[in-house]
C-alpha positions in Angstrom: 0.0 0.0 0.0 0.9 3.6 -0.8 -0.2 7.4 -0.7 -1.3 7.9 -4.2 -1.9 11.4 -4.0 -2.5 14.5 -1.3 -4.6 17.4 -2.5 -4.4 21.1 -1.5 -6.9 24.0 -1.8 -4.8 27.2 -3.5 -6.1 30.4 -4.2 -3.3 31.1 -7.0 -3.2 27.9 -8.5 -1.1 29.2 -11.4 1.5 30.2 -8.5 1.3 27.3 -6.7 1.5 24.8 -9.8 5.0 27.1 -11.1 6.5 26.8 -7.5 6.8 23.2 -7.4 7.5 23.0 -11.6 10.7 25.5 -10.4 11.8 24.7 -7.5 11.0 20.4 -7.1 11.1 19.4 -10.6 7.5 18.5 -10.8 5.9 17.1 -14.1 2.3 18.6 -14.5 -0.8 17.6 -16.6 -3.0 19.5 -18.4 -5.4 21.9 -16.2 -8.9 19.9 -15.8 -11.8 22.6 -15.6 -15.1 21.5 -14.3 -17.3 24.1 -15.4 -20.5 23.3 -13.8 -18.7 22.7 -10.4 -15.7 25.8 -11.1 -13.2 23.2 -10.0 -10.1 23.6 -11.7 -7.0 21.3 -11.1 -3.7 20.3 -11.5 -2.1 17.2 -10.7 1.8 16.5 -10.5 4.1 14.0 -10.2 7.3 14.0 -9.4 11.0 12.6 -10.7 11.2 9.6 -8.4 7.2 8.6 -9.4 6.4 8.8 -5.7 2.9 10.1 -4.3 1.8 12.9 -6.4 0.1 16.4 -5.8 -3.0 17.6 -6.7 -3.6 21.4 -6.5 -7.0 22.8 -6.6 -9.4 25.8 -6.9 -12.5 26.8 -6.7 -14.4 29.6 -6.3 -16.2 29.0 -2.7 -12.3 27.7 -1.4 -12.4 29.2 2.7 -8.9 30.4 3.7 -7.3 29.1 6.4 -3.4 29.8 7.6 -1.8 27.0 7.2 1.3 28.4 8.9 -0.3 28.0 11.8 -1.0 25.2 14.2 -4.4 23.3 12.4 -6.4 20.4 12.7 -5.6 18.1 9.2 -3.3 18.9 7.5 0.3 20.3 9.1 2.8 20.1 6.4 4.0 18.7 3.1 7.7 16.9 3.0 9.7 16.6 0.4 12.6 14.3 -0.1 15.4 15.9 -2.0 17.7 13.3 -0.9 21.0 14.4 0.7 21.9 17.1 3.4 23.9 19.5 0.6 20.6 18.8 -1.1 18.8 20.4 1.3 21.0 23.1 2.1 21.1 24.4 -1.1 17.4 24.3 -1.5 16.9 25.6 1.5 19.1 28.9 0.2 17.7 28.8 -3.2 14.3 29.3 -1.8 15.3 31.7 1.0 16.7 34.1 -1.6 13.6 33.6 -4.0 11.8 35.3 -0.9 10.2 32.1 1.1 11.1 32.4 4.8 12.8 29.8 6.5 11.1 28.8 9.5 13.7 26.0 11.1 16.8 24.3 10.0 18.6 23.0 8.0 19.5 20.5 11.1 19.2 17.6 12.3 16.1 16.5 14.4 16.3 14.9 17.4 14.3 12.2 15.7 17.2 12.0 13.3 15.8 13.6 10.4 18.1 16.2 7.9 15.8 19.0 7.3 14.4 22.2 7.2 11.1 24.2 6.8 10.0 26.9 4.8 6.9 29.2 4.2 5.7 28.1 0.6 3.4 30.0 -1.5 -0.5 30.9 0.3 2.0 30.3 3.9 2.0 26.4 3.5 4.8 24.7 5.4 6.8 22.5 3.5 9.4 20.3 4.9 12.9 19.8 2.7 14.1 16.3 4.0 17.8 14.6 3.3 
C-alpha cells in the first residue's frame, strides 16, 4: 500500500502549480476545468514517481493559515535526498523570498531538514 496522491486547496493555482515545476522538478498535466462545479486542477508528479500532488481551486475555497497550528493537514515533505541537497534548497528558496522557518538541522528524531513558508503560507518540509 501507498499514498497515491494529497490534495491542497490554493487560491493562485497558477502560483502554486509554477512553484513546485521551479523549484522540485515537478511534471504537470494539463489543467482539468469543471465548469458546472468551477473546480479547476492540476495534478503533479514528481521525478522519483512517488505520491503525487494535486492542487486545486474553486471559487467558494475558505482560507485558512496553514502556517499556523491546524487540525488536518500540518505540512508537506519533500525528499530531495541528501543534506547539501537540502542546504542548497533551502538557500535557493530563501533568496527567492520564502522564509525559513527552522533548519537545516538535524532533528532529534534524526531527520536532515528544514522548513519553509511556501506560497499561500504552506509549510513545507525539505528532508535529506
Amino acid at each position: 500500500m501507498k499514498i497515491d496522491h494529497i490534495a491542497l486547496f490554493c487560491k493562485d493555482l497558477e502560483h502554486m502549480r509554477q512553484f513546485f515545476i521551479d523549484h522540485f522538478s515537478a511534471i504537470s498535466n494539463d489543467l482539468y476545468h469543471n465548469p458546472k462545479t468551477g473546480l479547476r486542477t492540476y495534478i503533479l508528479s514528481f521525478p522519483d514517481g512517488s505520491a503525487r500532488l494535486e492542487l486545486m481551486q474553486r471559487p467558494d475555497t475558505i482560507a485558512i493559515d496553514p502556517s499556523q497550528p491546524n487540525i488536518g493537514y500540518i505540512h508537506l515533505s519533500i525528499s530531495v535526498g541528501s543534506k547539501d541537497s537540502v542546504n542548497s534548497m533551502t538557500e535557493v528558496l530563501e533568496n527567492a523570498g520564502y522564509s525559513v522557518v527552522s533548519g537545516p538541522r538535524t532533528t532529534g528524531d534524526g531527520y536532515y531538514e528544514s522548513c519553509i513558508i511556501g506560497p499561500e503560507g504552506i509549510q513545507i518540509e525539505i528532508t535529506a
